[in-house]
C-alpha positions in Angstrom: 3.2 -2.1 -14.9 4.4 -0.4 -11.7 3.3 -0.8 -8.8 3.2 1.9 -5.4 2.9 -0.6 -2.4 2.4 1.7 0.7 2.3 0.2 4.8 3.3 1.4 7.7 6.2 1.9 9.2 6.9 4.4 11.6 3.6 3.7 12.2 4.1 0.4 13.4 6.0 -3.0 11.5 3.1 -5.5 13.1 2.5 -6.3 9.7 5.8 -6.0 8.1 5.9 -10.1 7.3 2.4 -9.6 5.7 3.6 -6.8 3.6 6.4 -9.1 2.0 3.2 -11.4 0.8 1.7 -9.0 -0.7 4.8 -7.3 -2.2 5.7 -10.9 -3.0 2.1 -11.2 -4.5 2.2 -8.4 -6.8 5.0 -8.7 -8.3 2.8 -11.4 -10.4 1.1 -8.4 -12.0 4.6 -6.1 -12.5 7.2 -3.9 -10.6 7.1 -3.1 -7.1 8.6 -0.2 -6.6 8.7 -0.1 -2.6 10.0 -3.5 -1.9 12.2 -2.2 1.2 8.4 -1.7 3.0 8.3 -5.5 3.3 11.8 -5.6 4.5 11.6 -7.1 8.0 15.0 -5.6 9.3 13.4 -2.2 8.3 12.3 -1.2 12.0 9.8 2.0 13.1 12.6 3.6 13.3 12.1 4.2 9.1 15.8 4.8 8.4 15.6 3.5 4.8 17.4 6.7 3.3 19.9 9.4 4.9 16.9 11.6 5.7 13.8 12.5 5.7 13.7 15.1 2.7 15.4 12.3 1.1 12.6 9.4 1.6 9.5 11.9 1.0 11.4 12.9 -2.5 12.5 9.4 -3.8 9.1 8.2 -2.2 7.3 10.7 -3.6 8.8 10.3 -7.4 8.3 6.2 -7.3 4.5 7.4 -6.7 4.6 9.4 -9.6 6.0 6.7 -11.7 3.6 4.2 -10.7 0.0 2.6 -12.3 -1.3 2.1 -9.3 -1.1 2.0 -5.7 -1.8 -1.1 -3.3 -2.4 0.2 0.3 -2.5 -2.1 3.3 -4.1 0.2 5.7 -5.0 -2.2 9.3 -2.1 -0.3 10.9 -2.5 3.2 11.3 0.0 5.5 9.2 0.2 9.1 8.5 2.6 8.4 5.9 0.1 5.5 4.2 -2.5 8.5 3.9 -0.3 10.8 2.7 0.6 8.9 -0.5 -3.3 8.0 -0.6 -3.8 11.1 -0.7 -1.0 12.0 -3.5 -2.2 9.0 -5.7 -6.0 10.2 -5.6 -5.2 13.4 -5.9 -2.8 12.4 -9.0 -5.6 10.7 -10.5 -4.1 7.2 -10.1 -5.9 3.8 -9.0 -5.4 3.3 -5.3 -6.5 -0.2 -4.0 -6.5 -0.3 0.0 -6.6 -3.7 1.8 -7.8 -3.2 5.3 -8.6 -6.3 8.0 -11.3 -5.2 10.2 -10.9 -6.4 13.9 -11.6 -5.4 17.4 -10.0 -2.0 18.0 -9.4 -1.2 15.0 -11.1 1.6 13.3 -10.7 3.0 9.6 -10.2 6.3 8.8 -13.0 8.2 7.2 -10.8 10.4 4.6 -10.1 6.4 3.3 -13.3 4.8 4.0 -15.3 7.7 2.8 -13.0 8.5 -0.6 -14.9 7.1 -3.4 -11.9 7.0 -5.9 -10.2 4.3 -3.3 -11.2 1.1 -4.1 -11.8 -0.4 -0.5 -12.2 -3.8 0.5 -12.4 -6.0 3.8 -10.8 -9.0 4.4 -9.5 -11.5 7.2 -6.2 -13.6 5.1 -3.7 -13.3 3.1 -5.2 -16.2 0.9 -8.6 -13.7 0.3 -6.0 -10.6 -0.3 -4.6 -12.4 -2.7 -7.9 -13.1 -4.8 -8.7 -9.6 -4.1 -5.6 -8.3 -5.8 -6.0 -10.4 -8.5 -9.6 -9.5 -9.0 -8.8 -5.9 -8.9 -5.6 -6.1 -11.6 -7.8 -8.4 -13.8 -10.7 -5.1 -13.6 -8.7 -2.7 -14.1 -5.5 -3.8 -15.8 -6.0 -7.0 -17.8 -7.5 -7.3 -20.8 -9.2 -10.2 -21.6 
């Protein structure tokens, strides 16, 4: 299985050490093809590849490629909606992991999607019974 793992970061790397859980995480359940996004000398700055084209290409073909795609959407990114986008509109399974709190507020296009799988959730313990919930649904036969 392969696996699209999408979070910010020219958005913002708050959450960059939470991303490497979950990346960590879901590489129980198969290949993570975006590994560099839990990278924590990967700054704002988003200089993983010589240029822009570049990234939005290679980015863009790993999304192809993938089963699914785990979003951690708490920190805003036009990027992380973009490749929702792509993935719904691809037809693919898109899980997004949001962490509701004061100031923050979910976009609609997301919250309002009903081929996103959306769901709340305060620690990285509950993510992870989330994720596995979801890959046993969807994935895992029994």
């Amino acid at each position: 299985m392969k696996i699209y793992f999408a979070g910010s970061i020219r958005g913002g790397r708050n959450d960059a050490s939470l991303y490497r859980e979950i990346i960590d995480f879901l590489r129980n359940f198969g290949e993570v093809l975006t590994e560099h996004i839990g990278d924590l000398n990967l700054t704002e700055i988003g200089d993983d590849g010589p240029d822009d084209r570049f990234i939005h290409d290679r980015d863009l073909e790993w999304l192809q490629s993938a089963d699914v795609l785990v979003a951690e959407v708490t920190q805003v990114s036009m990027g992380v909606g973009y490749e929702i986008g792509r993935a719904v509109e691809s037809g693919k399974k898109v899980l997004c992991l949001f962490r509701p709190g004061e100031n923050r507020k979910l976009s609609a296009m997301i919250a309002g999607c009903s081929k996103i799988d959306l769901v709340k959730y305060q620690s990285f313990s509950e993510a992870k019974t989330i994720i596995t919930d979801y890959f046993k649904r969807n994935f895992i036969s029994s």
